[in-house]
C-alpha positions in Angstrom: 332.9 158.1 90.2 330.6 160.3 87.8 331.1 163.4 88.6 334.0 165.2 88.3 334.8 166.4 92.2 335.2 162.3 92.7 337.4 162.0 90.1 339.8 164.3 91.2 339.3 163.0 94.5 340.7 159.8 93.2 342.7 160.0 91.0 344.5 163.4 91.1 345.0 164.6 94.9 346.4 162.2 96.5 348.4 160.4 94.1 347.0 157.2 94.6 349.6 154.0 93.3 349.5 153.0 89.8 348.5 149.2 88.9 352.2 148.8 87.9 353.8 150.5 91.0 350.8 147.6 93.2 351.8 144.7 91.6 355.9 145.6 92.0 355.3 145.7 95.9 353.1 143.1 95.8 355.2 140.8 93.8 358.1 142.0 96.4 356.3 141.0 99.8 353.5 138.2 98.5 355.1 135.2 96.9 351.2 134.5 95.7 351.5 137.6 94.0 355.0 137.1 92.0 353.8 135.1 88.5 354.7 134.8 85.1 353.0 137.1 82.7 352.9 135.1 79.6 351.9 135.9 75.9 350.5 133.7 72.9 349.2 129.9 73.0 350.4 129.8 76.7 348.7 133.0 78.5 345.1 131.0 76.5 345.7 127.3 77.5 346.1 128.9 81.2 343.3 130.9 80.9 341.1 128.2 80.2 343.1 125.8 82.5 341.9 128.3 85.1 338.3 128.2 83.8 338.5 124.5 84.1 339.4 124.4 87.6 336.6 127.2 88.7 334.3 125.3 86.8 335.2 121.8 88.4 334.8 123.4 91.9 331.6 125.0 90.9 329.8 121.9 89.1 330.8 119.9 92.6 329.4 123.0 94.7 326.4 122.9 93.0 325.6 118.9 92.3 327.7 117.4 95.0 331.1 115.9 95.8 332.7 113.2 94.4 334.7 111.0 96.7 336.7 112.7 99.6 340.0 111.1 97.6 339.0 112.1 93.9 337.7 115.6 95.2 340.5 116.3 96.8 343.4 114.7 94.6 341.5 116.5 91.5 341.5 119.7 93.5 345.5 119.4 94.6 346.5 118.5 90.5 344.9 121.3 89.3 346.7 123.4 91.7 349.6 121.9 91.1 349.5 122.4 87.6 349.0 125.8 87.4 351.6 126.7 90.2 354.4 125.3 88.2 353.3 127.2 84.9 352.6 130.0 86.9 355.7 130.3 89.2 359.0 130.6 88.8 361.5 128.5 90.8 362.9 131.6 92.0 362.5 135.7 91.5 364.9 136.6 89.5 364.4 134.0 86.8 362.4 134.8 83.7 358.2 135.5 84.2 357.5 135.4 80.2 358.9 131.6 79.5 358.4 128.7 81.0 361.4 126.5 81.2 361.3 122.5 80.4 361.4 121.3 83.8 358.0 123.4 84.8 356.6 121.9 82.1 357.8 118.2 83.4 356.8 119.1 87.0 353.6 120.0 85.7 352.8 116.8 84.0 354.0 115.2 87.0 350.8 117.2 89.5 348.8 115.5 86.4 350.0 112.0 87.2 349.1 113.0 90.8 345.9 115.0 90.5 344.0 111.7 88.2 345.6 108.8 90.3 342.7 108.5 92.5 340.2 109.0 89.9 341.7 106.2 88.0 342.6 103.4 90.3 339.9 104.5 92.9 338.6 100.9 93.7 341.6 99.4 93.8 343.0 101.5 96.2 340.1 101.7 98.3 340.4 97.9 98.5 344.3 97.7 99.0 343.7 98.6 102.2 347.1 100.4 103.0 348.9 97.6 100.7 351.2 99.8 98.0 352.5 98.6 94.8 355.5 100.4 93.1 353.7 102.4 91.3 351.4 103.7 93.6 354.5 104.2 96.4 356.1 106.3 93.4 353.1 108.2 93.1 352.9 108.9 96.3 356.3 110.3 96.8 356.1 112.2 94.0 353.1 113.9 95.6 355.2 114.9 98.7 358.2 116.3 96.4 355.5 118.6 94.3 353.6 119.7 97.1 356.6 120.8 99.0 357.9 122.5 95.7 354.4 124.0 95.0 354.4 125.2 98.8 358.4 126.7 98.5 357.3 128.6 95.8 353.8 130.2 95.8 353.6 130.3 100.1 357.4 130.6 100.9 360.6 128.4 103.0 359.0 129.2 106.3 356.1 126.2 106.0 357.7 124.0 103.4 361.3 123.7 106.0 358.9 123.2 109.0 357.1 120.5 106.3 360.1 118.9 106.0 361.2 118.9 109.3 358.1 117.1 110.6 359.1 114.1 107.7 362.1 113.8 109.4 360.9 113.6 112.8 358.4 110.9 111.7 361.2 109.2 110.0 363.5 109.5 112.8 360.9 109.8 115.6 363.1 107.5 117.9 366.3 109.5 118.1 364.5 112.2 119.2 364.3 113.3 123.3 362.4 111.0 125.3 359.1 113.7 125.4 359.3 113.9 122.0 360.1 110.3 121.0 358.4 107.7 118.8 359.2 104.1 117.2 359.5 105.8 113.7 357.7 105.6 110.5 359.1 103.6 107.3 359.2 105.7 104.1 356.3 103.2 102.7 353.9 103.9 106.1 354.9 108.1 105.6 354.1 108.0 101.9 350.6 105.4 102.5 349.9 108.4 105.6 350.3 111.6 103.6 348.6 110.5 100.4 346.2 107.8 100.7 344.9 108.5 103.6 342.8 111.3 104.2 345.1 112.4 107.4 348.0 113.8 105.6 347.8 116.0 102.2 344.7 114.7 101.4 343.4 115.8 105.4 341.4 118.4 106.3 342.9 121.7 105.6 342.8 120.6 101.8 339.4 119.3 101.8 338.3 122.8 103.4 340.2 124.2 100.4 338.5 122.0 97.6 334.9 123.6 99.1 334.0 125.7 101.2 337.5 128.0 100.4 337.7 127.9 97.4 333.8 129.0 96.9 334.4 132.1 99.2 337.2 133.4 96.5 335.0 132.7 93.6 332.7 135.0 95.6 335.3 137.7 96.2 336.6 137.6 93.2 332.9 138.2 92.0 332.5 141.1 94.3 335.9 143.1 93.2 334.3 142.8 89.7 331.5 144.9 90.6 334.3 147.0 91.7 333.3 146.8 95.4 337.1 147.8 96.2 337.3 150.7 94.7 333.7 151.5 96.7 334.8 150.4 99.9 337.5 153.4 99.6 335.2 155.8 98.8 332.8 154.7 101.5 335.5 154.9 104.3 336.3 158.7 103.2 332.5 159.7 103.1 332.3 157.7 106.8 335.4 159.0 108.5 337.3 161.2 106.1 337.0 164.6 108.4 337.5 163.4 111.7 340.2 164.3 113.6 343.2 162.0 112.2 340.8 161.3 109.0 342.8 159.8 106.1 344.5 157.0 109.4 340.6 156.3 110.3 339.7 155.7 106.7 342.5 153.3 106.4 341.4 152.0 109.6 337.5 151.4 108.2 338.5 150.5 104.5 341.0 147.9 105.7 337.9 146.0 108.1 335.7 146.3 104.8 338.6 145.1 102.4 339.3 142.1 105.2 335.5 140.7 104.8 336.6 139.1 101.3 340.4 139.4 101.2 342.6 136.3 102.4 345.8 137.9 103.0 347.1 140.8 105.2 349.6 141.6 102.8 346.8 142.0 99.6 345.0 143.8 101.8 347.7 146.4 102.2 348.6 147.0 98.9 345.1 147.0 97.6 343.9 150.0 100.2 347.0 150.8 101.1 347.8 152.2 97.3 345.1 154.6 97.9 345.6 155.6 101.9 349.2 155.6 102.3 349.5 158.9 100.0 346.2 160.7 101.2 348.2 160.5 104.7 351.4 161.1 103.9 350.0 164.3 101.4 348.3 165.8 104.7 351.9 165.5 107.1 351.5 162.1 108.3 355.0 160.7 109.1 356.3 157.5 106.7 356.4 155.1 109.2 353.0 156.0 110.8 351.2 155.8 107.4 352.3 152.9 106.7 352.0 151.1 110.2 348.0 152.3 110.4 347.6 150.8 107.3 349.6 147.4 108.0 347.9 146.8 111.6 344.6 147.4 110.0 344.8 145.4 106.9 346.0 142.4 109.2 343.5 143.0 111.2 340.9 142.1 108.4 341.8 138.4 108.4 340.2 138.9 112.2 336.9 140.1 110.3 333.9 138.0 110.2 332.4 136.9 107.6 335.9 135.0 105.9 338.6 135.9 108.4 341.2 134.8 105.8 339.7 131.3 104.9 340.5 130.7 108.4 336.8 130.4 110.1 336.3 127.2 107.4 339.4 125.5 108.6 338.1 126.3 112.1 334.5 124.4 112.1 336.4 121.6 110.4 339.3 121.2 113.4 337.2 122.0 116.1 334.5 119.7 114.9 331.8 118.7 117.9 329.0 120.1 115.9 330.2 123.6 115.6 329.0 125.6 112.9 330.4 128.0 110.9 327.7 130.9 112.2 329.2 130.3 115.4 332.9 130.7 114.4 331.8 133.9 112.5 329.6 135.1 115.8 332.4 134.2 118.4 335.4 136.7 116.0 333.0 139.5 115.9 333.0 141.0 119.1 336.9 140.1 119.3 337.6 141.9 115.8 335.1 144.9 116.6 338.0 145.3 119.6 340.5 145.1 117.3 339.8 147.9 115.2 338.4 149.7 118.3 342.0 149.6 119.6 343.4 150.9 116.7 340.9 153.6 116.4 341.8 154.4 119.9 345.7 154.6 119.6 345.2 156.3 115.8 342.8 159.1 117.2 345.3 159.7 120.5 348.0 160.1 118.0 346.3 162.4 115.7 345.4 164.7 118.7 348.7 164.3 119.8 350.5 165.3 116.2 347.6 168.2 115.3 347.0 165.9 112.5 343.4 167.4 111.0 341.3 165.3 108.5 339.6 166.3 105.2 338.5 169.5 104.2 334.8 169.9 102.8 336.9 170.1 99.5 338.5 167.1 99.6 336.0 165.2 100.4 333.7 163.0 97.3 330.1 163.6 97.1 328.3 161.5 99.8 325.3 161.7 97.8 326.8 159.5 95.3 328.2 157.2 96.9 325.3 156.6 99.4 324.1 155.8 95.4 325.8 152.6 95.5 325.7 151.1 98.3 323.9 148.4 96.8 327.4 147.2 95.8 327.7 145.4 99.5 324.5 143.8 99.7 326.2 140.3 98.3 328.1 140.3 101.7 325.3 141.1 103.7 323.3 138.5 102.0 325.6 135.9 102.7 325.7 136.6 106.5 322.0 136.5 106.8 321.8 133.2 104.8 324.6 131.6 107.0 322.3 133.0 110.1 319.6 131.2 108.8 321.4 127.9 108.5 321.6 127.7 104.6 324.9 125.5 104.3 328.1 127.2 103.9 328.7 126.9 100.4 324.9 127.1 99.0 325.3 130.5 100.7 328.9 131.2 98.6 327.1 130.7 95.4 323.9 132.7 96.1 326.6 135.0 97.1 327.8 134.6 93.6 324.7 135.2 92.1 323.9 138.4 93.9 327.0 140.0 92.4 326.2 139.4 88.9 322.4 140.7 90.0 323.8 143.6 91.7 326.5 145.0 89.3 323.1 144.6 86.9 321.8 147.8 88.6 324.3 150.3 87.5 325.9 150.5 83.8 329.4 151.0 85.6 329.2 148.2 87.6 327.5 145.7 85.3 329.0 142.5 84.8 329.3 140.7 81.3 330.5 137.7 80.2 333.8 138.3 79.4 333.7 139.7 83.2 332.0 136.5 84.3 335.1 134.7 82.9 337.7 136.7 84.0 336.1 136.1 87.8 336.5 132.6 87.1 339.8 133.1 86.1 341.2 135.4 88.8 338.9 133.0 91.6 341.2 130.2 90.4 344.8 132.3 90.2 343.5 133.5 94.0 343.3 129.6 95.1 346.9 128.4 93.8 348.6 130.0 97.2 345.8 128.3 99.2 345.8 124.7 97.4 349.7 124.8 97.9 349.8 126.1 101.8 347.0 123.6 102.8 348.4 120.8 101.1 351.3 121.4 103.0 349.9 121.9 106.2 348.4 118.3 105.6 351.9 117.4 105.8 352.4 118.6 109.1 349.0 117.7 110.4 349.7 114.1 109.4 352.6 113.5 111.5 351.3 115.4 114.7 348.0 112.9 114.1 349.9 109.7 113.3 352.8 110.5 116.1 350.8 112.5 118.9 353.8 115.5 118.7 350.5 117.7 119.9 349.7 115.8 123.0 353.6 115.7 123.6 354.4 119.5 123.0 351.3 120.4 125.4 352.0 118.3 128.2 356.2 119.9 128.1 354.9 123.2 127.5 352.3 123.0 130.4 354.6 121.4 132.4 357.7 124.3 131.7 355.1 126.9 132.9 354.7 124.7 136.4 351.0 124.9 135.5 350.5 128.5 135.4 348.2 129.8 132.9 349.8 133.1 132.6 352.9 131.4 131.6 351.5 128.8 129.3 349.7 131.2 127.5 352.6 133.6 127.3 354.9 130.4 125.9 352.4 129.5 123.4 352.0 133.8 122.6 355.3 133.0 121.4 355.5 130.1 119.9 352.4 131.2 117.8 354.2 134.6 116.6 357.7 132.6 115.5 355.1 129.8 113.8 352.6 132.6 112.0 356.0 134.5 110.6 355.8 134.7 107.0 353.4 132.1 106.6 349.6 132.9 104.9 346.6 132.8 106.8 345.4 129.4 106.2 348.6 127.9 106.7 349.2 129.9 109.7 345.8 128.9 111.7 346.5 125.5 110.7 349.9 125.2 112.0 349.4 126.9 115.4 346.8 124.9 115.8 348.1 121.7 115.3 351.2 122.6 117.5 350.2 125.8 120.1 346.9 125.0 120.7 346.8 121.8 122.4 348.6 123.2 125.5 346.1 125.6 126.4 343.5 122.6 125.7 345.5 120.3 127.8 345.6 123.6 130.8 342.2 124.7 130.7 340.4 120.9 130.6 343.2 118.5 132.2 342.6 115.2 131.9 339.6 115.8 130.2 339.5 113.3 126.7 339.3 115.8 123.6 335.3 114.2 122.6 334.4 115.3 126.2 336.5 119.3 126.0 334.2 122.3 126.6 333.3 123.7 123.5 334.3 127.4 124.9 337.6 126.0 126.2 338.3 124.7 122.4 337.3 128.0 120.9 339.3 129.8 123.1 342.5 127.8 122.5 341.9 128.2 118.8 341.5 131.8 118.5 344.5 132.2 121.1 346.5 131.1 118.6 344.8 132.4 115.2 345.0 135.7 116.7 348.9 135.6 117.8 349.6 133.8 114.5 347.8 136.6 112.3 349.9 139.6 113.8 353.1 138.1 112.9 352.4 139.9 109.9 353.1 143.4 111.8 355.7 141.7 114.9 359.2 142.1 113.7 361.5 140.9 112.3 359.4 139.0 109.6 356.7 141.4 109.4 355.3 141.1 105.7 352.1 142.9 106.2 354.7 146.1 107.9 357.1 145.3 104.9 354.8 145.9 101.9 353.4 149.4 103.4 356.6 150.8 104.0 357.0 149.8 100.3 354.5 152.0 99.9 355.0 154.4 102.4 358.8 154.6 101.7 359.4 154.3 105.3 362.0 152.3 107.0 360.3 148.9 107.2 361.3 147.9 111.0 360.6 151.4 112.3 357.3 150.3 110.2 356.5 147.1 111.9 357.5 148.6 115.7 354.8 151.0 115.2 352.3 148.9 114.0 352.8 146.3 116.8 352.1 149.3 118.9 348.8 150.9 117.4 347.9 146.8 117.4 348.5 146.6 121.0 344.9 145.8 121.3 345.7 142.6 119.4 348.2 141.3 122.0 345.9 141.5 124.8 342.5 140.4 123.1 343.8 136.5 122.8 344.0 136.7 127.0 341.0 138.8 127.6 339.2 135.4 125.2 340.8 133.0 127.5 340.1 134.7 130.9 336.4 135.9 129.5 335.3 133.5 126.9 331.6 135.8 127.4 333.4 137.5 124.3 333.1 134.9 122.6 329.0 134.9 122.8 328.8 131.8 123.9 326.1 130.2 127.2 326.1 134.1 128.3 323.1 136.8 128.4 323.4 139.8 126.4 323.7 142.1 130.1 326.8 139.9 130.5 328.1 141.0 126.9 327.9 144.3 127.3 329.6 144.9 130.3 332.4 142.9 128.8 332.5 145.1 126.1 332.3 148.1 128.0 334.9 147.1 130.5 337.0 146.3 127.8 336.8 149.5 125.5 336.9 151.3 128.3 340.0 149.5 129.2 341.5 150.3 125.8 340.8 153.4 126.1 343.0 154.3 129.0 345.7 152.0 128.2 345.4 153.5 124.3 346.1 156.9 126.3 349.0 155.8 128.4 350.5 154.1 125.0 350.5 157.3 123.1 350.8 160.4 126.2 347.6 162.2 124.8 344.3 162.3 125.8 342.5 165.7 126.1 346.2 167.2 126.9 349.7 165.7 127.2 349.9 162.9 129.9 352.7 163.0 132.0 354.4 159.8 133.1 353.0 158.9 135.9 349.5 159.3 134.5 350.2 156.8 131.9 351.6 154.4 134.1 348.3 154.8 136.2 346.1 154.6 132.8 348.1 151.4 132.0 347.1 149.8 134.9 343.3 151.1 134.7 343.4 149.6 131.6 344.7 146.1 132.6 342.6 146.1 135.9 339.4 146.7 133.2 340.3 144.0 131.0 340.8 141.5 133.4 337.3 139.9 133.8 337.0 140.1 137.7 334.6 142.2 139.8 337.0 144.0 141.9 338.9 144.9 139.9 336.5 146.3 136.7 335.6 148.4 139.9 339.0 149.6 140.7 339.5 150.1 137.1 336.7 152.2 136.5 337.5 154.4 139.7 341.2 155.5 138.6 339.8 155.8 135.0 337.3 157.9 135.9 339.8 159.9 138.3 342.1 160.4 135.1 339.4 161.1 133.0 338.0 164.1 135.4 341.8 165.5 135.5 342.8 165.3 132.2 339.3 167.1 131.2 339.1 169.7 133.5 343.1 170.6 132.9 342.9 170.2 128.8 343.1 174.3 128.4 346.0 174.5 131.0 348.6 172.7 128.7 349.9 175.1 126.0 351.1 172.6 123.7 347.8 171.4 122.7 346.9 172.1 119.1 343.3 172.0 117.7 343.0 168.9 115.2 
């Protein structure tokens, strides 16, 4: 900042992480994150390799597709490409040379990426019918993209890849609910890549569009150094409440998830700055760094981008949904969310005596109400996607506005070498993503071509006996063990290929998927985006938890326990969507939407009580069984008992406030 209190504030107090000590952890917990660093000829020919590709997927943006094959196969090589220049095979191997083989895979995502572009007619007209040539092509394809998937998004997707080619392969010595007649290799390798079911389906085409214009646009925005502000903005907003420095993580971490796609970015990016401001003012390891890895998860819940996720969900929902109505339905969801956190975080800090800021401490407010121009790109965006300006027109405005904006202030300015460097990093940001949704195509394919999701929802259904409790609770499951370890794109598009059907198949039986409630089809979907998201904090693969106790130096499971429990709010939303879709904001009235929302903070309030044992004073036991049950009794979306809830929380409330001076242990925050 300019003037010198700031500075300090920054830089000095709190011992915020250097760039170094960032990309170590991030390198450590984020396989996107862990590239070579190369020197010479090289680091240029990737530099403007990386160009290339922004400027391909910027030229198309702006004056139209080519063909869904050529756009996509195009968009695939150049990932390709750059993953095996870019990553190594494994860690431990070199990251300033790159060894012959990379260099021959490399050449072979060439061979892949221009395939298309050069026998296009051909294979248009071949109808299914493969030469040699075009089966070796083809395999090759698979081979890369599973490679390219091991090694920028990790084992987790790539073995479940895999293990999906085998079952089409073998689909009929599989279990009778599961069995098929089989696929031969030439019908698996005509499916995944030329058709536009397998890796060239829908999670890539999201990927060579709409995704892919959403980075350019963050990586736009962190030019103007909107990262940086969105710190400083969650000090000046929350920075001497009671439990300050966990509420600015709380608020910096929703701001950092409108244009970050991963949880585990997102905690090393805030978390570098957070983490030590908590743990300098007596905040415990473990509890730094679990406020700060349930909240940066949380930001792939956050409207406008939601990790990339909200893109992939117009496309698989279909049925004329519209991305403004993805974004709408998350928001009141996500505004929970962080709500819950809040809750638990400010319990705990009451509980702990944990103050926030002193007026000394604290930056100049004055200044940086100065530049809150900075998010008016983002705020630009939403109203244009309100308006019905298509997706990606509104990405490139988006664009636009950032090189406008940082026009306004000498530090923020953007110049050409910044405008290429945006390009550049916009591109390095899409690698992971061109990787996971190329290999999610993989597993989309066979589910499509083998109906394994009509299969898996009609056991699962029938393993519950047809109750929705236990359904949902199976596919709860099933969505945390699917979401471990994999990225957000990835993640969405896996659980719901393989969870969500079941909860379709429950909640509209017999009911052919054209004809499915639109509510009943959000609701499945965000069911399991939701449970597959907080993987990141559930242990034992907890990435998200992992990475701030990296920072935190805490004890990573201890980490990840106490996340899951300031996210508690997380594990009940997905049921509270399903029971009361009204929170989705869709064929309701706005009286019905605020007594949803009040039932439910209300809800999690009491149960955010019972979790931690504080309120205005200590709660004994048997108060926070009863503020448990409040809670549950709010949250459910029934009359009665929002009544009943209301009653014993009110009861509690009245105690716990007119006994707060009676309990001695209570210290002033």
């Amino acid at each position: 900042m300019d003037d010198k209190k700031n500075s300090k504030f920054q830089d000095n107090q709190f011992k915020e992480l250097s760039a170094e000590e960032q990309q170590a952890i991030l390198e450590k917990y984020d396989l996107e994150s862990n590239t070579r660093t190369l020197s010479g000829v090289l680091k240029y020919v990737i530099y403007i390799g990386l160009m290339a590709f922004s400027l391909f997927q910027l030229y198309t943006a702006i004056f139209g597709q080519f063909p869904a094959q050529i756009q996509r196969t195009v968009h695939l090589g150049f990932g390709l490409v750059f993953v095996f220049l870019l990553f190594p095979a494994r860690r431990k191997l070199s990251k300033t040379k790159i060894p012959f083989y990379d260099f021959i895979l490399a050449a072979g995502a060439i061979l892949v990426g221009s395939y298309w572009t050069i026998n296009y007619h051909r294979l248009v007209q071949s109808l299914g019918a493969l030469e040699g040539m075009d089966f070796f092509v083809g395999l090759v394809a698979i081979v890369l993209v599973l490679e390219a998937a091991r090694r920028a998004v990790g084992l987790p997707i790539t073995i479940i890849a895999i293990l999906f080619l085998v079952y089409a392969y073998l689909g009929r010595y599989f279990p009778a609910f599961m069995a098929h007649r089989g696929q031969s290799l030439d019908n698996i390798v005509n499916l995944m890549f030329y058709t536009t079911d397998g890796i060239l389906g829908t999670p890539l085409a999201v990927s060579s569009t709409y995704i892919f214009a959403f980075l350019l646009f963050g990586a736009f925005l962190m030019k103007t150094g909107v990262g940086e502000y969105f710190n400083d903005l969650s000090v000046a907003v929350a920075g001497k409440l009671i439990g300050g420095p966990a509420k600015v993580a709380i608020f910096s971490s929703a701001l950092q998830g409108t244009i970050s796609g991963s949880s585990v970015a997102n905690v090393v990016t805030s978390g570098a700055y957070t983490i030590p401001m908590m743990k300098s003012l007596g905040y415990k390891k473990e509890f730094a760094g679990a406020v700060e890895a349930s909240s940066s998860t949380g930001g792939q819940l956050m409207p406008p981008i939601m990790g990339a996720a909200a893109f992939l969900m117009v496309e698989f929902i279909g049925r004329g949904v519209t991305y403004w109505d993805i974004a709408k339905a998350a928001a009141i969801p996500a505004l929970l969310y962080f709500a819950g956190i809040w809750i638990m975080t400010h319990f705990e800090a009451k509980r702990l005596g944990l103050r926030g800021l002193t007026d000394e401490q604290m930056p100049d407010r004055k200044e940086i109400l100065k530049k809150l121009y900075l998010i008016l790109p983002i705020f630009l965006i939403i109203v244009l996607m309100m308006v019905g300006v298509p997706v990606i027109h509104s990405a490139l405005y988006g664009i636009l506005a950032c090189i406008v904006v940082g026009m306004i202030n000498k530090e923020t300015r953007i110049g050409p070498l910044d405008i290429l460097d945006a390009l550049v990093d916009g591109a390095r940001t899409a690698l992971g993503v061109v990787a996971a949704t190329a290999c999610a195509g993989i597993i989309v394919g066979v589910v499509v071509k083998t109906g394994l999701g009509l299969s898996l929802a009609t056991s699962l259904v029938k393993l519950a006996g047809g109750s929705i409790i236990l359904t949902l609770f199976f596919v709860m499951i099933a969505s945390l063990i699917l979401g471990m370890g994999a990225p957000t794109t990835a993640n969405y598009v896996i659980t719901s290929t393989i969870a969500a059907p079941a909860i379709i198949a429950l909640l509209a039986p017999d009911v052919p998927q054209s004809a499915v409630p639109i509510v009943v089809l959000l609701s499945a979907h965000f069911f399991v985006f939701y449970f597959g998201i907080i993987a990141d904090i559930t242990p034992p693969v907890a990435l998200a938890a992992f990475a701030a106790s990296g920072i935190s130096g805490g004890d990573p499971i201890k980490t990840g326990v106490e996340a899951s429990k300031l996210a508690i709010a997380a594990f009940i939303i997905p049921y509270m969507i399903v029971f009361s879709p009204t929170l989705l904001m869709i064929d309701t009235t706005i009286p019905e939407i605020i007594w949803v929302v009040f039932t439910a903070m209300t809800g999690m309030i009491s149960i955010g009580a019972g979790m931690v044992g504080y309120w205005y004073r200590k709660v004994t036991w048997i108060e926070r069984i009863f503020a448990v049950g409040a809670g549950l009794l709010l949250i459910y979306p029934e009359g009665y008992s929002d009544i009943a809830g209301l009653i014993i929380f009110a009861i509690l409330l009245t105690i716990q406030y007119l006994t707060r001076e009676n309990d001695k242990s209570i210290v002033v925050a």
